[in-house]
N, C-alpha and C positions, 0 to 999 in steps of 0.2 A: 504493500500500500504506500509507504513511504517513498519507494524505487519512482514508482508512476507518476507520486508527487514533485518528486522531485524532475522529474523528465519534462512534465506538461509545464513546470518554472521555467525549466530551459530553452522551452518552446518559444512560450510565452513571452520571455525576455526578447526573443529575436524576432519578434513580430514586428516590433515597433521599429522605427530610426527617429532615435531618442536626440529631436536637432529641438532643443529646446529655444522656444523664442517666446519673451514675454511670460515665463513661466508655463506654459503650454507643451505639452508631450504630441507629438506629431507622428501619427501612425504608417508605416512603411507601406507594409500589407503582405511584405516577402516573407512569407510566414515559415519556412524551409529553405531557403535562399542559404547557402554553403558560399564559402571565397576558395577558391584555384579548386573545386571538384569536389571540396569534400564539406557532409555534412555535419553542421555544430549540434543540431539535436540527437541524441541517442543514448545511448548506454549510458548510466552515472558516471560522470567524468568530475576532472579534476574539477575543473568550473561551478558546475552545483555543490561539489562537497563543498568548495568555499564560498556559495551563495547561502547553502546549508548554515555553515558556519559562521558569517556573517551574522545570520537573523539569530542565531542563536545568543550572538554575544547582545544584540540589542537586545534580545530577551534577559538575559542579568544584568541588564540596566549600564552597560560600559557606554558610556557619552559620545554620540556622533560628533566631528569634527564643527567646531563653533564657526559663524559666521556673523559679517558684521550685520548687523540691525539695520542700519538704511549706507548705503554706498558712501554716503559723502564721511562716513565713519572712515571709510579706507580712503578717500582722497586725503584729508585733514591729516591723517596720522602718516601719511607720507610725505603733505607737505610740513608736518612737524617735524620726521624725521632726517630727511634730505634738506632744509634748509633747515640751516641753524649757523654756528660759529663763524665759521670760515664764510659764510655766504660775507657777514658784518665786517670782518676782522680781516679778511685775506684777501679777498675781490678788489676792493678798492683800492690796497695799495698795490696791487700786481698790476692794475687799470693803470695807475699813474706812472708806475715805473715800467712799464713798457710802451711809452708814447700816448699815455689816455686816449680817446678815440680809437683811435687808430687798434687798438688791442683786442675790440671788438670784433674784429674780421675774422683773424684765428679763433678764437674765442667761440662766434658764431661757428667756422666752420665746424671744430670740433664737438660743436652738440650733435649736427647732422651726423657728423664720420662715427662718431663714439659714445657721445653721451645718450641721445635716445635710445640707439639702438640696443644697450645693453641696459639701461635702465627698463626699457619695453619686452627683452629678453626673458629678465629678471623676474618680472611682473607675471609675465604671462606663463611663464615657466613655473612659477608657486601657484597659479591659477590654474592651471593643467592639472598637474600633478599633486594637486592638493594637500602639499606635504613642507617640510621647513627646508632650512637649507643644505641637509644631508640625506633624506630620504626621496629629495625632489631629483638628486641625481640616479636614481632608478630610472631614468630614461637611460642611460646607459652605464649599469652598475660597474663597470672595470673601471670607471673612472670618481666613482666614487668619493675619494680621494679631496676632490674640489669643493665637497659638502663640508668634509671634518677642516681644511684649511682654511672657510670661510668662519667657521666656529671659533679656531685658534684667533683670528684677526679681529673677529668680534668681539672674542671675549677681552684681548688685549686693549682695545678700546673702549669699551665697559668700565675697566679697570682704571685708566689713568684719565680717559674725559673728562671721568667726576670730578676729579681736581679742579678743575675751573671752575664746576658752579660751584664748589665748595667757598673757591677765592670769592669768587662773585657774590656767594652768598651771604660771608665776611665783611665787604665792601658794602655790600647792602645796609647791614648791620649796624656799621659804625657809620653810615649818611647820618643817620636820626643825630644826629647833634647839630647844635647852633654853629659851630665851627667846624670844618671837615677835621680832621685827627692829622691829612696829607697835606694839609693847605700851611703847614705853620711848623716853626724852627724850634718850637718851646717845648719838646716833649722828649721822655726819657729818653727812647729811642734814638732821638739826633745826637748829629757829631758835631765837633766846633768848624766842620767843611759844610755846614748845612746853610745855604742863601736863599730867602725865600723869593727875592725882586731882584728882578737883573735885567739890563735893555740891555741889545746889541748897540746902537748909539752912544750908549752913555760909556760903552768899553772904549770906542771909538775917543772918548774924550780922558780917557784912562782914569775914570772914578766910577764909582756906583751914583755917585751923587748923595741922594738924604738918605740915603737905607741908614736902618737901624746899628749896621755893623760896622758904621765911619768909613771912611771913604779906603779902597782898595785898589790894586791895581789889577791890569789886565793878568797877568801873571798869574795874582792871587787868585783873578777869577776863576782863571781855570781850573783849580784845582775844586774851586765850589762843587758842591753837589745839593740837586734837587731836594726839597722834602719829600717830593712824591716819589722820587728812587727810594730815597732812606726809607721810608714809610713800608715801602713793598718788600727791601732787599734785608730791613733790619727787622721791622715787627710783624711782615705777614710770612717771608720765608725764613726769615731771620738765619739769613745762611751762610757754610762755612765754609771752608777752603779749599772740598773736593769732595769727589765721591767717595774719596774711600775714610771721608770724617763723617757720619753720619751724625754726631751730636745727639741735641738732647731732644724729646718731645715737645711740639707745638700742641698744648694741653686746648688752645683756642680752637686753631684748625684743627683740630680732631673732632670735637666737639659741631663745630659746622659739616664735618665729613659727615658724622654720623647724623644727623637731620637731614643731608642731601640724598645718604641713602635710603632712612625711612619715606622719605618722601619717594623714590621712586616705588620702594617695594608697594606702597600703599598704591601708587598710580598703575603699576602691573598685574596685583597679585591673582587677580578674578580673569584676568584675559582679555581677550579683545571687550567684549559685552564692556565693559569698563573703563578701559584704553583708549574705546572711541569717543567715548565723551566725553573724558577730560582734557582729549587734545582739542575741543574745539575749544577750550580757553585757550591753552598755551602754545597752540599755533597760531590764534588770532590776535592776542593781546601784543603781542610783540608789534605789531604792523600797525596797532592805536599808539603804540610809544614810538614807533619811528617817524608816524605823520607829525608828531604833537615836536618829540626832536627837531626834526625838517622845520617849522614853520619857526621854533625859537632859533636858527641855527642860522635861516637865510636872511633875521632882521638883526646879527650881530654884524659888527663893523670887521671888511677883511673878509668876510663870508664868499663873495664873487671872485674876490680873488681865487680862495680855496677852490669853488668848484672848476673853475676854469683851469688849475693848474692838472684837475680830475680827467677833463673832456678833450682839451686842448690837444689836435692830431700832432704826434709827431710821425710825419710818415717814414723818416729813414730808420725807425726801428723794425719796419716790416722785413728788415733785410737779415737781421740780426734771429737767429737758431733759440738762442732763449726762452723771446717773445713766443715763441711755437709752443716750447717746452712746458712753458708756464700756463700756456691755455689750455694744455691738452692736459697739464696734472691738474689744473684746478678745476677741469670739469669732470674728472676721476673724482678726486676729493668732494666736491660741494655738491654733486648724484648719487653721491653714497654707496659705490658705486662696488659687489665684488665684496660688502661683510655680511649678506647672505638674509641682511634684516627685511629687502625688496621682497624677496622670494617667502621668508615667512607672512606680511602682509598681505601677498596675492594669494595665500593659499588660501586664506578666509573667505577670499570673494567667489560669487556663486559663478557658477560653472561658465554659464554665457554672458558675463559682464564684458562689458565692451574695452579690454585694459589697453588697445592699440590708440583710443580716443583718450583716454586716461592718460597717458603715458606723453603724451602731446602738453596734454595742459599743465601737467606736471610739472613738466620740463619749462614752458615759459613761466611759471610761478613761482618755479628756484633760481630761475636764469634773472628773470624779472625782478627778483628782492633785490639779486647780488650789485644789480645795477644803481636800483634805486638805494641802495645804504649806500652807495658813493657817494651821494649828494649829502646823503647826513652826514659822514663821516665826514668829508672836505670841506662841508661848511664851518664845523667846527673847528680844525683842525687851520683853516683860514683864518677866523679870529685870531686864535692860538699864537698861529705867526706874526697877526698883527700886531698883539697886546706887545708881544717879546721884541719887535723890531726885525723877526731874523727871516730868513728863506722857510718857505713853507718845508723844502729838501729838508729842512731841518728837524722840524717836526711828526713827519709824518713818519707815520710806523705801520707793521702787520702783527697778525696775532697776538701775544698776551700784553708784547711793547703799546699795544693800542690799547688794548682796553684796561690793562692796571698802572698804564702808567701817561701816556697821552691822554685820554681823553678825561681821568678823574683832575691832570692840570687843567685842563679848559675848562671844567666845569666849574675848577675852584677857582677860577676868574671872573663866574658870574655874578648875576643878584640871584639871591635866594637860590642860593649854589647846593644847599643838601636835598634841594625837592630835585634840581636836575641830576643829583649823583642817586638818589632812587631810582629815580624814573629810567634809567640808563641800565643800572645794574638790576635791577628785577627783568627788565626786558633780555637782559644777558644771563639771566639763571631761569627764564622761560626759552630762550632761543634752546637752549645748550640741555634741558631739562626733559624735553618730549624727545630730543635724540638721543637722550642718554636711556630715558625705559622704551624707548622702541627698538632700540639696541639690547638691551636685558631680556625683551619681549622676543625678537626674534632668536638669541640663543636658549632660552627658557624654551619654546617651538622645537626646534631645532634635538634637543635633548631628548624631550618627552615625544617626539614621534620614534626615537629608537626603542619606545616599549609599546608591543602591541598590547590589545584592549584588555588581553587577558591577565594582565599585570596590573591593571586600572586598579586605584583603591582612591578611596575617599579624602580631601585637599592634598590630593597629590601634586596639583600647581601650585598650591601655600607654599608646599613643602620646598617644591622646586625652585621657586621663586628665591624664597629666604637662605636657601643652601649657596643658590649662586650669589645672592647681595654679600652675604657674610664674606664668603672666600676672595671676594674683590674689595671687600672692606679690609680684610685681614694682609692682602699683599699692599692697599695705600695708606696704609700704616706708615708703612718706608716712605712716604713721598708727605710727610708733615714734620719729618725730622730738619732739621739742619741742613742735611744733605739730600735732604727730599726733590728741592729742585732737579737736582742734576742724574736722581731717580726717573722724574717725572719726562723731560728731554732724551730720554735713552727709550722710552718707554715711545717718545712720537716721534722721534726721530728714524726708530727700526723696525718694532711690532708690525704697527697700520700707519708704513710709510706708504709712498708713492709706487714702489717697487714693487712693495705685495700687492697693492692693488691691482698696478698693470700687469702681472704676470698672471694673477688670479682671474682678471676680465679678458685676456690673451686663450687662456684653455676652456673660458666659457664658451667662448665664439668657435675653439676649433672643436668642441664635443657637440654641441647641439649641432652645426654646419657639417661637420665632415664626418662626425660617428655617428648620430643619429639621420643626422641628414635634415638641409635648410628646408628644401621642395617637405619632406613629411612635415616638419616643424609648423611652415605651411598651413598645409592642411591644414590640422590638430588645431589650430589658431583660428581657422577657418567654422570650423565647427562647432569651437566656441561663442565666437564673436558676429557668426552670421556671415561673414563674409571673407574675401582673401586682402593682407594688408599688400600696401605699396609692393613691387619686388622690391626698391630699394632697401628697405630690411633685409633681404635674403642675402643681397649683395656685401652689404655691411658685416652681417655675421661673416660672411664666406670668406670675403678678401679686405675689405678695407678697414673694418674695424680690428682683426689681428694683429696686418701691419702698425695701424700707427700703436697700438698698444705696444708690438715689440721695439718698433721704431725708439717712443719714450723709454722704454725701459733700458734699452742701450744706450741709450744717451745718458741717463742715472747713473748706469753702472761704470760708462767710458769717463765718469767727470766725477767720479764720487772723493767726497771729502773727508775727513778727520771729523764725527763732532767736538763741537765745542762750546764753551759757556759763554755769550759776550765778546766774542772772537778775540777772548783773553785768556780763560781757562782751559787747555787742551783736555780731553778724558785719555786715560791713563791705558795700556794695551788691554788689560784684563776687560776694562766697561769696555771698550770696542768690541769683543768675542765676547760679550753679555749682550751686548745691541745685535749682533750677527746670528747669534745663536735663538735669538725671538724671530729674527725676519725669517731663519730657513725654518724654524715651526713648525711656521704655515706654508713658506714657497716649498717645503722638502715630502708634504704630505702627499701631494699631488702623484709624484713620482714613486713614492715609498710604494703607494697603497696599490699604483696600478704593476708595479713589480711581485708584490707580497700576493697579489689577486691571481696573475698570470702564471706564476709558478706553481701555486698550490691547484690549476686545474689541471685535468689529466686530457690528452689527446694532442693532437698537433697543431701546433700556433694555432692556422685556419682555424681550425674546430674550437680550440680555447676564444679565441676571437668572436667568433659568434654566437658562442653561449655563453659570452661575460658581458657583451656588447647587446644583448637582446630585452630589454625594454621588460622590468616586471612592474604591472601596472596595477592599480589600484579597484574595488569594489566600484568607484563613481565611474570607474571608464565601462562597465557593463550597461550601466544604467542610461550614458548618455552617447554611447558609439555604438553602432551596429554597424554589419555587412555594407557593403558600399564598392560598387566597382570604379567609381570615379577618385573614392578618398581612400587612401589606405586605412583598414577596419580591423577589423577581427579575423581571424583565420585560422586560429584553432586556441584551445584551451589548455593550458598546462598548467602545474606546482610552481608555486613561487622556489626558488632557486634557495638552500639550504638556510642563508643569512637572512629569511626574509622570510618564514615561516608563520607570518600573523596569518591566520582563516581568511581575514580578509581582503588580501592581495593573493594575484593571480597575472601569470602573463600570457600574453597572445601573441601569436608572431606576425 
């Protein structure tokens, strides 16, 4: 009785051509319809045992795959994740220092050459395959490999991100007072080098003039130092003279660590269902404090100057190899591009969302901020130079030199200067805060799809959640010390540099393109989305997005430098092969895993080769693919391959 049951499912399933549109199932009518001769319904096969099995775990209650509640849940939480830091902090000055304007050209091109296409890859690839960023590469298990490297890079950013909001959230902290803490020489922390007012003019006249600290020479001046260096290098890293002094604990910053981590676990712990909601504040609120920025930024004096030294084309830098380098890494870096968080967010979205549309808008709404915080940035940053007398070149900074040390001096030049160092730093611990749990979110995914259903047990996300916050709490411990800075620069300088990313989005494009194959990928996209996207996607994947991926990555590797602290502090040979030994982590899984896969099967290459390369697919691919002589479909039923034993996976060839 059970046998028959189970047969007439099998049937039954392949009667339809499950091209969902509108939520609507759309009946084929090939009710017996076989692919290359042979037929799917018959004899209890592998297939039903694990349709069998399937319904059976639903029946103990194991939780089907969650999805978001209304779609703009997944646009929001991608555009929280994919812009954030670097869009504010990095964009701008790379604009100005490679000819403004003008920087825009590479820039653009490299979204078309690389940034959609694997940001859209990515997407639709978690959307397929409804799985995180290790079990999504079950489109071609030999290469497996690219899953757990993308976890190694994520988690290593997980880890040392936090540090900024933490900073950030420090800075926040100490705005609430009537005088900022950075803005002034009277505090324990300064040294007798500490000058709070200095024009470049008045050097020119070899005095300070009326400053408080009698008149100086230029000499003297230069030895001065900022409050807002002292402020950052003595009381918030309070740091010491190498990596290998670690010092004593920063009992402050720890203290803020640990609120930046409760606060993500609280923003993750429930899953998407929860995730999506609260990134509509913290994606959106940032873009209320950059208009409210912009509007105070463009009525300070010196502000037109600032933007225009932003925009202003220099065209002989287009001649200049850099100017390329830097567009092609920042659009790696600021699409997030390759640590596997894209792929867990598309997994959640329902089967026929349209992510080729998605993927589009995406892209102008990261590209789009990066452009518009130039404006806010360079307005500032214009004043800035004003007030000082000097060359804006002088001023202007990227990453943490902006925002914990440029932009809290400008702000402490203005009226009612601690409501603009909130308003600045709460929008930089919301920028930095939905990319930090949607980064926790997508390795938390990631983790929990390698236990099938039957492993399920009750707050098993809590669990997962707080295991992974702790263990990244416990390695930034080291990065609040003394020597914590020059932890936290080893950690972004090699983990989730530039290298791993282009190497890790270099073997996306050639496994879906030339093992899976771009024409099926195609398809499959087709199926989903209603329709076939541009071929320029296929192209991209195939040939032009690998090149320039390798293209950058050679040029890193042919120009690579020494780090260093302040291009003052060299790191020592050991932190060098501490920093080397995080980047191959992740770049050495790739190769380990597809070595460790092809050895351990039995038969010759050929035959190892396409039973490692053969595609085990998922319960939702029964539900929404059938026979099809125009798409590549189904073709017969087999056991999920040894490593991959959930009921409810099965492959078709």
């Amino acid at each position: 009785m059970e046998k028959s049951s189970l047969d007439a499912d099998c049937c039954a399933l392949n009667t339809v051509l499950v091209e969902e549109k509108r939520g609507h199932l759309i009946p084929n009518g090939n009710a017996h319809q076989g692919v290359n001769g042979t037929l799917i319904c018959g004899p209890i096969s592998a297939a039903t045992g694990a349709i069998s099995s399937a319904a059976a775990e639903k029946k103990k209650g194991y939780p089907e795959r969650e999805t978001w509640t209304r779609q703009m849940d997944f646009m929001m939480s991608c555009v929280g994740f994919a812009v954030g830091l670097g869009n504010v902090w990095r964009f701008p000055y790379l604009c100005y220092k490679n000819g403004g304007g003008v920087f825009l050209i590479p820039y653009v091109l490299f979204i078309f050459l690389g940034g959609i296409p694997i940001f859209f890859l990515e997407i639709a690839l978690g959307q397929f395959m409804k799985a995180g960023s290790i079990n999504v590469w079950n489109i071609a298990p030999l290469f497996k490999g690219l899953g757990f490297a993308s976890m190694v890079i994520v988690f290593f950013c997980n880890t040392y991100y936090i540090m900024v909001l933490a900073w950030g959230f420090y800075y926040f902290i100490k705005s609430f007072s009537s005088t900022l803490p950075w803005s002034t020489c009277d505090n324990p922390w300064n040294t007798e080098n500490c000058i709070e007012i200095f024009r470049h003019g008045d050097c020119l006249n070899g005095t300070i003039g009326n400053s408080t600290f009698g008149n100086l020479t230029c000499e003297e001046l230069a030895n001065g130092r900022s409050p807002i260096i002292e402020f950052w290098e003595n009381k918030v890293l309070n740091i010491s003279d190498g990596l290998d002094e670690p010092g004593a604990m920063n009992w402050e910053m720890l203290l803020c660590l640990m609120a930046v981590w409760v606060m993500v676990y609280f923003c993750v712990w429930k899953g998407v269902k929860s995730t999506g909601k609260i990134v509509y504040f913290t994606a959106t609120f940032p873009y209320v404090v950059l208009i409210i920025l912009l509007v105070r930024g463009v009525t300070l004096p010196g502000a037109y100057d600032g933007i225009m030294y932003y925009v202003k084309p220099n065209w002989s830098k287009l001649g200049e190899a850099q100017v390329w380098i830097d567009a092609g890494t920042q659009i790696f870096f600021s699409y997030a591009i390759g640590l596997g968080a894209l792929t867990a967010l598309g997994s959640y979205n329902r089967f026929n969302n349209d992510c080729y549309k998605d993927a589009f808008v995406l892209a102008f709404i990261n590209s789009g901020t990066s452009f518009f915080s130039g404006f806010v940035v360079f307005s500032i940053l214009g004043f800035m130079a004003s007030e000082q007398g000097v060359d804006i070149s002088k001023v202007a900074e990227s990453g943490p030199g902006l925002a914990f040390i440029a932009y809290p001096k400008a702000v402490s030049m203005m009226p009612v200067a601690p409501v603009w160092a909130a308003l600045f730093f709460i929008m930089l611990l919301l920028l930095g805060l939905d990319s930090q749990f949607v980064g926790v979110e997508g390795f938390v995914t990631g983790i929990l799809d390698l236990f099938p259903g039957k492993y399920y047990m009750r707050y098993q996300r809590e669990i997962a959640v707080a295991i992974c916050c702790l263990l990244c709490f416990i390695i930034d411990i080291s990065m609040v010390t003394q020597g914590g800075m020059y932890v936290f620069q080893l950690f972004d300088y090699y983990s989730a540099s530039g290298m791993t990313l282009l190497w890790q989005a270099f073997w996306e494009c050639v496994v879906v393109a030339w093992v899976y194959g771009a024409d099926r990928f195609m398809d499959d996209i087709a199926r989903m989305i209603g329709y076939r996207p541009f071929p320029w996607m296929k192209w991209c994947w195939s040939f032009i997005t690998p090149c320039v991926c390798m293209g950058i990555f050679l040029f890193h590797l042919l120009n690579y430098k020494p780090l260093t602290y302040n291009n003052v502090y060299v790191y020592p040979w050991w932190g060098e092969v501490i920093g080397w030994c995080m980047a191959l982590s992740s770049m050495l899984c790739i190769p380990v895993s597809f070595v460790y896969k092809l050895s351990g099967a039995k038969g010759t290459f050929r035959e190892r080769w396409e039973i490692l390369t053969k595609p085990v697919w998922g319960a939702h691919h029964l539900e929404y693919m059938a026979p099809d002589t125009d798409i590549k479909s189904l073709a017969s039923l087999s056991p999920g391959t040894e490593e991959n034993k959930n009921p409810a996976r099965f492959g078709f060839h």
